[in-house]
LODODO-842665 format. One record per atom (N, C-alpha, C): residue number from 1; residue in one letter; atom name; x, y, z. Coordinates in Angstrom, 1 decimal, always signed. Example, Ala and Ser with C-alpha at 12.3 -4.5 7.8 and 13.67 -1.06 7.14 Angstrom:
BEGIN
+-----+---+----+--------+--------+--------+
|   k | r |  a |     xx |     yy |     zz |
+-----+---+----+--------+--------+--------+
|   1 | A |  N |  +13.2 |   -5.7 |   +7.8 |
|   1 | A | CA |  +12.3 |   -4.5 |   +7.8 |
|   1 | A |  C |  +13.2 |   -3.3 |   +7.8 |
|   2 | S |  N |  +12.8 |   -2.2 |   +7.1 |
|   2 | S | CA |  +13.7 |   -1.1 |   +7.1 |
|   2 | S |  C |  +12.9 |   +0.0 |   +7.9 |
+-----+---+----+--------+--------+--------+
! end
This chain:
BEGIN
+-----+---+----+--------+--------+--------+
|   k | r |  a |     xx |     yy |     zz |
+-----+---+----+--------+--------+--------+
|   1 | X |  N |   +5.1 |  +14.1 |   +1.7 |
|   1 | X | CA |   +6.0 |  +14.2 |   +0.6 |
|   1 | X |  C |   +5.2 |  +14.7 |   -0.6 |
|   2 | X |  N |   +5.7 |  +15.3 |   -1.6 |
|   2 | X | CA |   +5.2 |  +16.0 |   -2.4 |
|   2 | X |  C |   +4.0 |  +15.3 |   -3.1 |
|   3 | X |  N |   +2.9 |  +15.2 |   -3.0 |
|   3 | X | CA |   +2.2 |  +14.2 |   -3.9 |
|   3 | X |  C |   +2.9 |  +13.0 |   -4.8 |
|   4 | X |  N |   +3.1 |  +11.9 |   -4.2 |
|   4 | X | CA |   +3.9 |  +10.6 |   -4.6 |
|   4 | X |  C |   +2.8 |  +10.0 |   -5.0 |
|   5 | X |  N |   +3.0 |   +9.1 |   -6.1 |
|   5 | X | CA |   +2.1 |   +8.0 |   -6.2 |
|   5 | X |  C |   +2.9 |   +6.8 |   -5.9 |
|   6 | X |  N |   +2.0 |   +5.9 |   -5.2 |
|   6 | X | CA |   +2.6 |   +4.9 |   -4.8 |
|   6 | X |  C |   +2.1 |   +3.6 |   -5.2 |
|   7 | X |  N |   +2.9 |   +3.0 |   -5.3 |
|   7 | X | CA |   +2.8 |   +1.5 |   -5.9 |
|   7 | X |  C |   +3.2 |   +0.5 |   -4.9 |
|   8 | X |  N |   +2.2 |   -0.4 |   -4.7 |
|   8 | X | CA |   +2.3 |   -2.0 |   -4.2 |
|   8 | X |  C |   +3.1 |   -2.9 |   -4.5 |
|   9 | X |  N |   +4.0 |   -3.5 |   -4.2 |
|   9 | X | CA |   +4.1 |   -5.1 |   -4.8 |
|   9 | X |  C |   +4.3 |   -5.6 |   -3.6 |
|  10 | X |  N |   +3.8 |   -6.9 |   -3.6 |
|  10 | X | CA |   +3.9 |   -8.3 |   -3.2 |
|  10 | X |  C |   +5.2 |   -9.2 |   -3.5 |
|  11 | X |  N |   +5.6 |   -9.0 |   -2.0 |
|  11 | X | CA |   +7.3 |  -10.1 |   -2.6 |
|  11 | X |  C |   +7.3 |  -11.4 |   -2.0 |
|  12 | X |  N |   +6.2 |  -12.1 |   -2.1 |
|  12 | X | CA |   +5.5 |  -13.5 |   -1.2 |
|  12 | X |  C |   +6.5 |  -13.7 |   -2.4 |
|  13 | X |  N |   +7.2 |  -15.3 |   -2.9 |
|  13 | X | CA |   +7.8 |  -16.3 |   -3.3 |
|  13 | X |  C |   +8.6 |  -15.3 |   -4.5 |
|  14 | X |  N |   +9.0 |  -14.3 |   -4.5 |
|  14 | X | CA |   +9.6 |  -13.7 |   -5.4 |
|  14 | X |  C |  +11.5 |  -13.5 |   -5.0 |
|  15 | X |  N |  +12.1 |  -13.4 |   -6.0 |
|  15 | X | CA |  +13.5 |  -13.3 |   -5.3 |
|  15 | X |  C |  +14.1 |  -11.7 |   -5.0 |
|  16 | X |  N |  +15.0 |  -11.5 |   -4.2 |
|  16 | X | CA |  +15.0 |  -10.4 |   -3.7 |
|  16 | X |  C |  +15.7 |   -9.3 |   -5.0 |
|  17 | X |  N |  +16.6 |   -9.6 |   -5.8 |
|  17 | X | CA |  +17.2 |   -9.0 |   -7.0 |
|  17 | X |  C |  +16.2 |   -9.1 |   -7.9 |
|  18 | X |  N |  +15.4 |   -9.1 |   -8.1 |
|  18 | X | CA |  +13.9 |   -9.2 |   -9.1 |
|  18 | X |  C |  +13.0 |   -7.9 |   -8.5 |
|  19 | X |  N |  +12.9 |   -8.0 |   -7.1 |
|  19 | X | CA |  +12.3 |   -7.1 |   -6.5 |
|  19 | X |  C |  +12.6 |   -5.7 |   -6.6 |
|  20 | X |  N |  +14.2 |   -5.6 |   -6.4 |
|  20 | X | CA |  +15.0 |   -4.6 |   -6.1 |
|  20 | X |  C |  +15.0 |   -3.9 |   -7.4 |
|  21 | X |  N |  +14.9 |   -4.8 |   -8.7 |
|  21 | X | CA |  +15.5 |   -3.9 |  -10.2 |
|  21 | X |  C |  +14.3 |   -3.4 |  -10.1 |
|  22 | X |  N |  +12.8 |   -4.1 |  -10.0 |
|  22 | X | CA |  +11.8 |   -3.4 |  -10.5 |
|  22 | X |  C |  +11.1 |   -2.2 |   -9.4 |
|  23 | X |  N |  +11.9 |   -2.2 |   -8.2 |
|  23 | X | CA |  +11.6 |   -1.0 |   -7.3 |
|  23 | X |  C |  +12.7 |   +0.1 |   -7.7 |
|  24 | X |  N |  +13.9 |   -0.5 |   -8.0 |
|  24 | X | CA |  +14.8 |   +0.6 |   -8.4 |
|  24 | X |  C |  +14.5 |   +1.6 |  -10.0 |
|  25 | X |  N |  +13.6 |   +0.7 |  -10.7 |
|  25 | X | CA |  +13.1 |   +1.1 |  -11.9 |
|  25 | X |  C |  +11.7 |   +2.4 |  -11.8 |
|  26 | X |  N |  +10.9 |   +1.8 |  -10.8 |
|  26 | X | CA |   +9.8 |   +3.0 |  -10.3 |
|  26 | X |  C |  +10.2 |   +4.2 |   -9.9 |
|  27 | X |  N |  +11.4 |   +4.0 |   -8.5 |
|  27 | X | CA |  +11.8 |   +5.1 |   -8.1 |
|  27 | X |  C |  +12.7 |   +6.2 |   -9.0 |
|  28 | X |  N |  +13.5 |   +5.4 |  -10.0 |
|  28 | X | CA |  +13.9 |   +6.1 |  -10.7 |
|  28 | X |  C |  +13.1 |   +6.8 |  -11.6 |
|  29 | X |  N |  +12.6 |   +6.3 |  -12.3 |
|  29 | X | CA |  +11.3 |   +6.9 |  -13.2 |
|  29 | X |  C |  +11.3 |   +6.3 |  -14.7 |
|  30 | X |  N |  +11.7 |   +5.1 |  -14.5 |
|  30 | X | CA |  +12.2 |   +4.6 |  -15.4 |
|  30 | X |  C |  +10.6 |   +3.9 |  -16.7 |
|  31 | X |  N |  +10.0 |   +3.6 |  -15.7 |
|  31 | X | CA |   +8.6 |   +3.0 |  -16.1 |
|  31 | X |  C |   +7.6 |   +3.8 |  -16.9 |
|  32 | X |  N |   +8.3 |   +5.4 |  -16.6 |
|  32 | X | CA |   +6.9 |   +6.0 |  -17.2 |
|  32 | X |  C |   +7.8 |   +7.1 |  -18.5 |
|  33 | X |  N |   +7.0 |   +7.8 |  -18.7 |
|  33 | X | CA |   +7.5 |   +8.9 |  -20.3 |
|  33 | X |  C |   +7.5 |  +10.3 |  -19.3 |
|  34 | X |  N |   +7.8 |  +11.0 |  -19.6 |
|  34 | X | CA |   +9.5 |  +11.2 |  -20.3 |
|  34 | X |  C |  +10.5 |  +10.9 |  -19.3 |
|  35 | X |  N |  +11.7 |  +10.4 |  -19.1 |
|  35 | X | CA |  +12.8 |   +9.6 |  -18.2 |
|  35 | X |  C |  +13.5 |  +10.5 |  -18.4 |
|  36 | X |  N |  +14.2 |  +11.3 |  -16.9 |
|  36 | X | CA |  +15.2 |  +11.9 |  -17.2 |
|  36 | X |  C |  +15.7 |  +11.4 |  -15.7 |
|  37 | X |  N |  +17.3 |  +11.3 |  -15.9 |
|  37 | X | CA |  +18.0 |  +10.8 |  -15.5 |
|  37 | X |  C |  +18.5 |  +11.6 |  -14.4 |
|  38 | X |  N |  +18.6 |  +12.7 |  -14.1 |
|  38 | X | CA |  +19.0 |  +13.7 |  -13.3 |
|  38 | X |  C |  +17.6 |  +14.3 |  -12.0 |
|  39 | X |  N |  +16.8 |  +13.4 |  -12.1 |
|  39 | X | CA |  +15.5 |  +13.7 |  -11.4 |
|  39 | X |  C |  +15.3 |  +12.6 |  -10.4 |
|  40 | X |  N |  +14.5 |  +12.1 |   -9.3 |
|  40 | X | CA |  +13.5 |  +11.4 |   -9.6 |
|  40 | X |  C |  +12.2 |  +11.7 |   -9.8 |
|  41 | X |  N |  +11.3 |  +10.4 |  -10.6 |
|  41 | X | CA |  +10.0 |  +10.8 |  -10.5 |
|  41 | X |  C |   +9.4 |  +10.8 |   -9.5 |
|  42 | X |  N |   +8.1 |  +11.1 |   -9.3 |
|  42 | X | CA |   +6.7 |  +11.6 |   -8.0 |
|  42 | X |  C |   +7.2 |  +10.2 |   -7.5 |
|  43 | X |  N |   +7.2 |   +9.0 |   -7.5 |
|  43 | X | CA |   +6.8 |   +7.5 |   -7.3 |
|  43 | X |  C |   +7.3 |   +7.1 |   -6.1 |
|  44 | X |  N |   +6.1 |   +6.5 |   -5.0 |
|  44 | X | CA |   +7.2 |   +5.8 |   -4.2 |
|  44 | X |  C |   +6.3 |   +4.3 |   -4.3 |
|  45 | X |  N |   +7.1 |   +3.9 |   -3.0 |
|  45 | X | CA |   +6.6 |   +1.8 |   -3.5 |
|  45 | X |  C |   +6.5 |   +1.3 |   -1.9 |
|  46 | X |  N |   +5.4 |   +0.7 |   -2.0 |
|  46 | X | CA |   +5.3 |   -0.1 |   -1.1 |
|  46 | X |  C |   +5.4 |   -1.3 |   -0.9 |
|  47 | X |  N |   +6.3 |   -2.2 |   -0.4 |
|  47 | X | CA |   +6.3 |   -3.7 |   -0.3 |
|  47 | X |  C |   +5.7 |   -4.2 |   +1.0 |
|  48 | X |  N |   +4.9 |   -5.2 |   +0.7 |
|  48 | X | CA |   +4.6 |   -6.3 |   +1.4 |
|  48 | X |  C |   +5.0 |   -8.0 |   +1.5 |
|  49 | X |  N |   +5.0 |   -8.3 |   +2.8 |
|  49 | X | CA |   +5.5 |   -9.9 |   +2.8 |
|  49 | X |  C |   +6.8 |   -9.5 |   +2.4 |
|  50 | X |  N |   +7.5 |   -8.9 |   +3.1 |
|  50 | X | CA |   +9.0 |   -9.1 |   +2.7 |
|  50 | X |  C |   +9.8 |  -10.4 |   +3.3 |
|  51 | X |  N |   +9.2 |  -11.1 |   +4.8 |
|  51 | X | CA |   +9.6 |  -12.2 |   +4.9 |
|  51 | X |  C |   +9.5 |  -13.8 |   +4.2 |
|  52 | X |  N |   +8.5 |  -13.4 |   +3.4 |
|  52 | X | CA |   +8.2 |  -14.8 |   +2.1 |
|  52 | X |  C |   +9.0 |  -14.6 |   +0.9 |
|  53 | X |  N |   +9.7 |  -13.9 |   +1.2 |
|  53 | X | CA |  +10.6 |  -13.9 |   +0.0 |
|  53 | X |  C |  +11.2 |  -15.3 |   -0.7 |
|  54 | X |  N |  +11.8 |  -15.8 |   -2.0 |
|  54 | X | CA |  +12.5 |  -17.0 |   -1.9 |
|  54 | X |  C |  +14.0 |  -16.8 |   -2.2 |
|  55 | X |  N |  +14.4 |  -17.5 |   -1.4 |
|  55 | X | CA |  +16.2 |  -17.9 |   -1.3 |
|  55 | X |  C |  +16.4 |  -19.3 |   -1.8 |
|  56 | X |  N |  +17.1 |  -19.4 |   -3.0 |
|  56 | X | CA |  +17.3 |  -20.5 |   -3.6 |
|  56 | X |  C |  +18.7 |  -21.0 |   -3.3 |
|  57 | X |  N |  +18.8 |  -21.9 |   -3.8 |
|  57 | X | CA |  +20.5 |  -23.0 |   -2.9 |
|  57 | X |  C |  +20.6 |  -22.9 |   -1.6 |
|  58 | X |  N |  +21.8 |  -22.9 |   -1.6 |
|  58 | X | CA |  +22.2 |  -22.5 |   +0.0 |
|  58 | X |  C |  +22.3 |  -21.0 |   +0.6 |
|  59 | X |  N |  +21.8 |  -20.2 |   +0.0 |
|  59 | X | CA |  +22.2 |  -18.8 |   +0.0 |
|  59 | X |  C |  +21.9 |  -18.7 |   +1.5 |
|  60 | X |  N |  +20.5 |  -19.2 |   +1.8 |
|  60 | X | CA |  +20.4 |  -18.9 |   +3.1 |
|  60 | X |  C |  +21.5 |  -18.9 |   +4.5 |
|  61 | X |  N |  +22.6 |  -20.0 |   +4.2 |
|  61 | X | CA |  +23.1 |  -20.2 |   +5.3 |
|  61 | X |  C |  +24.8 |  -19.8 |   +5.0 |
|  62 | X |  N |  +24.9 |  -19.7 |   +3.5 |
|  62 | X | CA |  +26.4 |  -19.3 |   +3.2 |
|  62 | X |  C |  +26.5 |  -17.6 |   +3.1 |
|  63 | X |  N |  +25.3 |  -17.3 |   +2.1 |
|  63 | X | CA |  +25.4 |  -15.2 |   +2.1 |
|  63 | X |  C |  +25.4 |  -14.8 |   +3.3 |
|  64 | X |  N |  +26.2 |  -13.8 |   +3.8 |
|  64 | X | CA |  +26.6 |  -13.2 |   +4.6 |
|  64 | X |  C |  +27.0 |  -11.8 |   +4.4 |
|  65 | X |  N |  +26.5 |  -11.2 |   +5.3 |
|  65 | X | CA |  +26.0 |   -9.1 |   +5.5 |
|  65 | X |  C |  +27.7 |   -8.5 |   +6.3 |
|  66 | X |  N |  +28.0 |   -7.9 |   +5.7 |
|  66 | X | CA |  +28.6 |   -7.3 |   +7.2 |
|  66 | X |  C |  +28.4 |   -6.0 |   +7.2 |
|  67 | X |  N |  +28.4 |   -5.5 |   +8.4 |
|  67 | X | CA |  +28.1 |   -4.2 |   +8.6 |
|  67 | X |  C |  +29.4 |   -3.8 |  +10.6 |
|  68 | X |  N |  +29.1 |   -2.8 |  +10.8 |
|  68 | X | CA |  +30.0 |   -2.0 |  +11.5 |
|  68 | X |  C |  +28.9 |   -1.8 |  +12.7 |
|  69 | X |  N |  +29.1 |   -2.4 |  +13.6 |
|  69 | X | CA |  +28.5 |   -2.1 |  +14.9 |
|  69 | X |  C |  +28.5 |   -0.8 |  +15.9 |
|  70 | X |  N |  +30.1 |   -0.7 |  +15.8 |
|  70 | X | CA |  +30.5 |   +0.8 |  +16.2 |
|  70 | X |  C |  +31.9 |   +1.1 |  +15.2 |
|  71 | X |  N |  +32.4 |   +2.0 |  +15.4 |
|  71 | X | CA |  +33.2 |   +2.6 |  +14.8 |
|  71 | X |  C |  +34.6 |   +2.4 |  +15.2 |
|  72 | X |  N |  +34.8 |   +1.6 |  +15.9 |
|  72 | X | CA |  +36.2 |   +0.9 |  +16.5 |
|  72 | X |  C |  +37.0 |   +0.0 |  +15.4 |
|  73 | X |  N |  +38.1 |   -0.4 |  +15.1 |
|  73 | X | CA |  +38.8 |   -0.5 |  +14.3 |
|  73 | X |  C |  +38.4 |   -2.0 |  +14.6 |
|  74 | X |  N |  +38.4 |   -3.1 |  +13.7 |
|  74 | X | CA |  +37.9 |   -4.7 |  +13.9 |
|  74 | X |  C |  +36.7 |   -4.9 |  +14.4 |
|  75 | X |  N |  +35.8 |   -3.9 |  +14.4 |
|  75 | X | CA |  +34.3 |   -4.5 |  +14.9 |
|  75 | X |  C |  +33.5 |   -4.5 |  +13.6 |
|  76 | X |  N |  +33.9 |   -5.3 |  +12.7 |
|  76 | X | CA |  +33.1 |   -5.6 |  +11.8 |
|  76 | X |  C |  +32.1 |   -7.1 |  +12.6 |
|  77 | X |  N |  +30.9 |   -7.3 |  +11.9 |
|  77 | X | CA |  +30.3 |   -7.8 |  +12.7 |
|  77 | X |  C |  +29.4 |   -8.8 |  +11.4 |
|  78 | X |  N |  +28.9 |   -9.8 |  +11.0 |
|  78 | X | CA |  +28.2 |  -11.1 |  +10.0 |
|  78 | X |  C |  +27.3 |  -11.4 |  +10.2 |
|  79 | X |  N |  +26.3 |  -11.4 |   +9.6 |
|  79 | X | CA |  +25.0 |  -11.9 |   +9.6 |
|  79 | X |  C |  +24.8 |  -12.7 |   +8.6 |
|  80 | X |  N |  +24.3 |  -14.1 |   +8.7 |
|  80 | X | CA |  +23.8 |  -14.8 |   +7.1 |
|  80 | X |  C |  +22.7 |  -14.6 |   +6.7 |
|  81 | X |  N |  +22.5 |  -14.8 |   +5.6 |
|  81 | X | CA |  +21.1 |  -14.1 |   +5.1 |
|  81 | X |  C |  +19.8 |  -14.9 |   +5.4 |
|  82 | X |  N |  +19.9 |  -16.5 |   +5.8 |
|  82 | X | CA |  +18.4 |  -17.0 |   +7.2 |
|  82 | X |  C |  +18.4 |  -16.2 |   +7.6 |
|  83 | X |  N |  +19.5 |  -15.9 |   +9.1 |
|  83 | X | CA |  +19.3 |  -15.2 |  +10.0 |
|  83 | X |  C |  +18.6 |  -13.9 |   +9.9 |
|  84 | X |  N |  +19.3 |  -13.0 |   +8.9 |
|  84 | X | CA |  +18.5 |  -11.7 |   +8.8 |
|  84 | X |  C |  +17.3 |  -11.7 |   +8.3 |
|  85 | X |  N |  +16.4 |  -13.1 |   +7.4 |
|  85 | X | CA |  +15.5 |  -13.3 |   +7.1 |
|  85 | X |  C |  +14.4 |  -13.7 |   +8.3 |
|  86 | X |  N |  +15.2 |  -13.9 |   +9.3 |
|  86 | X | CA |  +14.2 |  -13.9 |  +10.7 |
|  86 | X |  C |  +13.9 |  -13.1 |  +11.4 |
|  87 | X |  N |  +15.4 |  -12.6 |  +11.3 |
|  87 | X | CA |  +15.3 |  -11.0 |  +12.8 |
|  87 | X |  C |  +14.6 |   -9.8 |  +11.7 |
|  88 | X |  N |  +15.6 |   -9.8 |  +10.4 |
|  88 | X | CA |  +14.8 |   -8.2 |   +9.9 |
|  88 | X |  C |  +15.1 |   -8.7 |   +8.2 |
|  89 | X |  N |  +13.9 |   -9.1 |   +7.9 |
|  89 | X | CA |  +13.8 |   -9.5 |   +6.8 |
|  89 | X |  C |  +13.9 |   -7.7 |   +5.8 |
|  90 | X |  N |  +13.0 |   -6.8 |   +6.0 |
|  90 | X | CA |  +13.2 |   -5.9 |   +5.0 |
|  90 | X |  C |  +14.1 |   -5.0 |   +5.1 |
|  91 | X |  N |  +15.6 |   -5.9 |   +5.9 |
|  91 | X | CA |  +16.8 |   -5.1 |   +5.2 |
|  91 | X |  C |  +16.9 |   -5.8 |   +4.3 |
|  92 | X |  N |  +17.1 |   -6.9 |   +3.8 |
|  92 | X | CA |  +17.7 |   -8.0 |   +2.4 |
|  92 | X |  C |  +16.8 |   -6.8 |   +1.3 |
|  93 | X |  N |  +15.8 |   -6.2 |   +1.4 |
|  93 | X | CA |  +15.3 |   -5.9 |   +0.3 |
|  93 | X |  C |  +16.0 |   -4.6 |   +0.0 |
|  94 | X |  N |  +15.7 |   -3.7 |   +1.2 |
|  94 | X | CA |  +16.2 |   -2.3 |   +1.0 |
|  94 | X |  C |  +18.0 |   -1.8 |   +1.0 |
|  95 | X |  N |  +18.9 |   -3.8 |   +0.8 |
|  95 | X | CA |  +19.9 |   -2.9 |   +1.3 |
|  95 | X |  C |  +20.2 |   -3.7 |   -0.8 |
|  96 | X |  N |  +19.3 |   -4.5 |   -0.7 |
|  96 | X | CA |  +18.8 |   -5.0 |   -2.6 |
|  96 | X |  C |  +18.8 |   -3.7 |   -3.7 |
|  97 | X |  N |  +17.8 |   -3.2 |   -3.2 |
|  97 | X | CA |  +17.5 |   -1.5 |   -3.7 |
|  97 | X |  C |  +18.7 |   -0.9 |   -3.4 |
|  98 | X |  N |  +19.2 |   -0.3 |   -2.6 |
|  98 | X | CA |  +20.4 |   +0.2 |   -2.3 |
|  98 | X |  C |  +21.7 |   +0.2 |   -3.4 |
|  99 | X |  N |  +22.2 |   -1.4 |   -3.5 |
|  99 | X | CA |  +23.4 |   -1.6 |   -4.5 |
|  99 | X |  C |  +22.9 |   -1.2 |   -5.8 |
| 100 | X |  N |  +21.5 |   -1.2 |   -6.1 |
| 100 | X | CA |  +21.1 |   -1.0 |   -7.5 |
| 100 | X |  C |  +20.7 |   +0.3 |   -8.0 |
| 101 | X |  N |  +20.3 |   +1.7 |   -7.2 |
| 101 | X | CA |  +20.5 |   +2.9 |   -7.5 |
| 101 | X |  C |  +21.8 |   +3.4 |   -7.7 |
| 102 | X |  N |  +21.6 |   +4.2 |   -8.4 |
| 102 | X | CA |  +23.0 |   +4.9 |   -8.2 |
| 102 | X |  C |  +23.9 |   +5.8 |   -7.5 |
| 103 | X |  N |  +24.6 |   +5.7 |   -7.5 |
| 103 | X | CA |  +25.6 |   +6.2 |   -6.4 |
| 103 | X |  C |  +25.8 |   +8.2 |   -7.0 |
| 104 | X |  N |  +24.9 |   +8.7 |   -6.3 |
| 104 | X | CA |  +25.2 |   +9.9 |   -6.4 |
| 104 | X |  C |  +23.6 |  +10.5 |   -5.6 |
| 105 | X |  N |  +23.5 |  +12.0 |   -5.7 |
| 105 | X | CA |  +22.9 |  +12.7 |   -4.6 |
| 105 | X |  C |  +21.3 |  +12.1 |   -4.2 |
| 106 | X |  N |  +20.8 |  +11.7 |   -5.7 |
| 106 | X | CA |  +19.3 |  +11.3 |   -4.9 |
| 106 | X |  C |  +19.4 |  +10.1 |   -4.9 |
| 107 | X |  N |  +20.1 |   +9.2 |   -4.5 |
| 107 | X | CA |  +19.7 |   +7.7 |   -4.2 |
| 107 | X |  C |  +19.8 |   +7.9 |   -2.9 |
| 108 | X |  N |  +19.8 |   +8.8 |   -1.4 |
| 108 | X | CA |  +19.4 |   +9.2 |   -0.2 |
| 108 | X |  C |  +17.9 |   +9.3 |   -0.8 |
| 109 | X |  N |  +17.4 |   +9.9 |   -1.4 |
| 109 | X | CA |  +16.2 |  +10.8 |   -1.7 |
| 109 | X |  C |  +15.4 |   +9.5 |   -1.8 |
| 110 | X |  N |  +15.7 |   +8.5 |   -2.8 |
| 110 | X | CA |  +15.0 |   +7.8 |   -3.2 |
| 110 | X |  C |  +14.3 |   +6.4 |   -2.5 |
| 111 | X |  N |  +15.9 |   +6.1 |   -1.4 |
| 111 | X | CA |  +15.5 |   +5.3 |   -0.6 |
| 111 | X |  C |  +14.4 |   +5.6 |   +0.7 |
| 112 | X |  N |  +14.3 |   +6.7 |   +0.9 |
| 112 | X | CA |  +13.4 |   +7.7 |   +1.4 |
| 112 | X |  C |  +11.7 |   +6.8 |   +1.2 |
| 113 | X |  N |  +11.8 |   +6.8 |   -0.6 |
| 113 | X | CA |  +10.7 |   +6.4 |   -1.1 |
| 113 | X |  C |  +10.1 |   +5.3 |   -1.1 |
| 114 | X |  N |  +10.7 |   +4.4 |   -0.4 |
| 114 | X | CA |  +10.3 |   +2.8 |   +0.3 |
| 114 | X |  C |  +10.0 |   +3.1 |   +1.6 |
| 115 | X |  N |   +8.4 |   +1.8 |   +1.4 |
| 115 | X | CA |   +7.9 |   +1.5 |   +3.2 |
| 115 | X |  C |   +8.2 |   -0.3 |   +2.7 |
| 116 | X |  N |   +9.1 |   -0.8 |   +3.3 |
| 116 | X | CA |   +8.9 |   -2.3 |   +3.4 |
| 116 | X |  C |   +8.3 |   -3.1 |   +4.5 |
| 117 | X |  N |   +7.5 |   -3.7 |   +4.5 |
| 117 | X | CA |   +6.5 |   -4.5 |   +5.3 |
| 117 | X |  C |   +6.5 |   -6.0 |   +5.7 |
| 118 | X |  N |   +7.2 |   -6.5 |   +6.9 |
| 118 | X | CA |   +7.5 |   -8.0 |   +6.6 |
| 118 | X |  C |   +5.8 |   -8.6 |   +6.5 |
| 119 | X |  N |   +5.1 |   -8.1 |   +6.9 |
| 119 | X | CA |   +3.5 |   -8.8 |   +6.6 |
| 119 | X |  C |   +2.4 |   -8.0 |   +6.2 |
| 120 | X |  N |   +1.5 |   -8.8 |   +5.6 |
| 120 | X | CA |   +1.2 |   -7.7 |   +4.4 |
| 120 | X |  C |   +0.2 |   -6.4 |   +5.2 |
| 121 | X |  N |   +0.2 |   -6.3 |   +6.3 |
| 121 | X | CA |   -0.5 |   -5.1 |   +7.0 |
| 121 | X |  C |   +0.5 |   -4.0 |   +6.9 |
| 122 | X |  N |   -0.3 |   -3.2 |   +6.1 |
| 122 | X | CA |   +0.5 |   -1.8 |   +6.3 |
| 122 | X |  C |   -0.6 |   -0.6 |   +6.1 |
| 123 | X |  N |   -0.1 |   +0.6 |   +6.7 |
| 123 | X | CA |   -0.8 |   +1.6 |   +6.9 |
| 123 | X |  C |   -1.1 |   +2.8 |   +5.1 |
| 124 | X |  N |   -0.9 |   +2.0 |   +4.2 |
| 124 | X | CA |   -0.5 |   +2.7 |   +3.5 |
| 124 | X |  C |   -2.0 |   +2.5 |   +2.2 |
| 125 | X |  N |   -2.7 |   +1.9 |   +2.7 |
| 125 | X | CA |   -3.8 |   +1.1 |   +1.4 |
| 125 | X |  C |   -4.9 |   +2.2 |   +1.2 |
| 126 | X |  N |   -4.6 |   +3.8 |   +1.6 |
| 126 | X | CA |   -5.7 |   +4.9 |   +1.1 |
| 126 | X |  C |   -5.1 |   +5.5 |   +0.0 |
| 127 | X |  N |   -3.7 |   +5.2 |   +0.0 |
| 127 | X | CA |   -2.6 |   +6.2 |   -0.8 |
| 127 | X |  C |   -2.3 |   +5.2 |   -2.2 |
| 128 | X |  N |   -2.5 |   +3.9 |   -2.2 |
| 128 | X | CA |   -1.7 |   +3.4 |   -3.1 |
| 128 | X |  C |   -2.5 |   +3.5 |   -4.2 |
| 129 | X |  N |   -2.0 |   +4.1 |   -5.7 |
| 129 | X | CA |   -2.5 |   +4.0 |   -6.9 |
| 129 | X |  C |   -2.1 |   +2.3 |   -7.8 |
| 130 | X |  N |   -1.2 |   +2.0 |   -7.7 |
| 130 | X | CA |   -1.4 |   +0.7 |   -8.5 |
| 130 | X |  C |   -0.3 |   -0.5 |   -8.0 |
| 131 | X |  N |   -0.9 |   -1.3 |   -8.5 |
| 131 | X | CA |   -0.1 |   -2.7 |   -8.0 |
| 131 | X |  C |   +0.8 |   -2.8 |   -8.8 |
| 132 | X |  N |   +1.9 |   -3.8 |   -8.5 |
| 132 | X | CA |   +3.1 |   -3.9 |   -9.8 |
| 132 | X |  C |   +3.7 |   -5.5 |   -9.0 |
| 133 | X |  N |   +3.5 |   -6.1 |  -10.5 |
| 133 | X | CA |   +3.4 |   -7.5 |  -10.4 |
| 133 | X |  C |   +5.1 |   -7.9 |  -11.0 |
| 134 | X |  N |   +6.0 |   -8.8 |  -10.0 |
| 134 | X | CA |   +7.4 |   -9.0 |  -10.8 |
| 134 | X |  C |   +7.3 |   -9.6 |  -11.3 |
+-----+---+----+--------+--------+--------+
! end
């Protein structure tokens, strides 16, 4: 990818809409001078520990995902948000990011620009220029 600079964070005890504004904020370009709105910037982001995330109240066992299994009329299909914190914790983050870009041509582009990592081993620690703390 074109020369990206990429940024770390750590989402050990952090909540997932804290994560998502300030990854939605990098990607966009919102963090650095000059911001234009019809772009994105070079930036991409790396997360680690996406399974230490925190879920406060009940969320864990009442939020609930749905998504389309196949394309058949009534096969919508629920997940609560424990469960997907077990099986595949770094969708909660990326589908986080997701609702918070905007809905037009480069938010494809941008989601591009996430590696989420449920533990903090990732292949990415020759490339990353700085950490970003939520």
């Amino acid at each position: 990818m074109e020369n990206l600079k990429w940024f770390l964070i750590d989402a050990e005890g952090k909540s997932p809409g804290r994560i998502a504004a300030e990854i939605s904020k990098i990607l966009r370009g919102k963090n650095s001078v000059p911001f234009d709105p019809s772009r994105l910037a070079l930036n991409g982001v790396v997360v680690i520990n996406a399974k230490k995330i925190k879920v406060t109240g009940r969320k864990a066992s009442q939020k609930e995902y749905f998504y389309h299994k196949t394309t058949r009329p009534g096969a919508w299909k629920r997940i609560s948000l424990g469960k997907l914190l077990q099986e595949k914790p770094e969708e909660i983050i990326f589908n986080a990011v997701k609702g918070m870009l905007p809905k037009n041509r480069l938010r494809k582009k941008a989601l591009s620009r996430i590696r989420i990592y449920p533990d903090e081993k990732h292949p990415h620690s020759a490339n990353i220029v700085g950490r970003i703390d939520v």
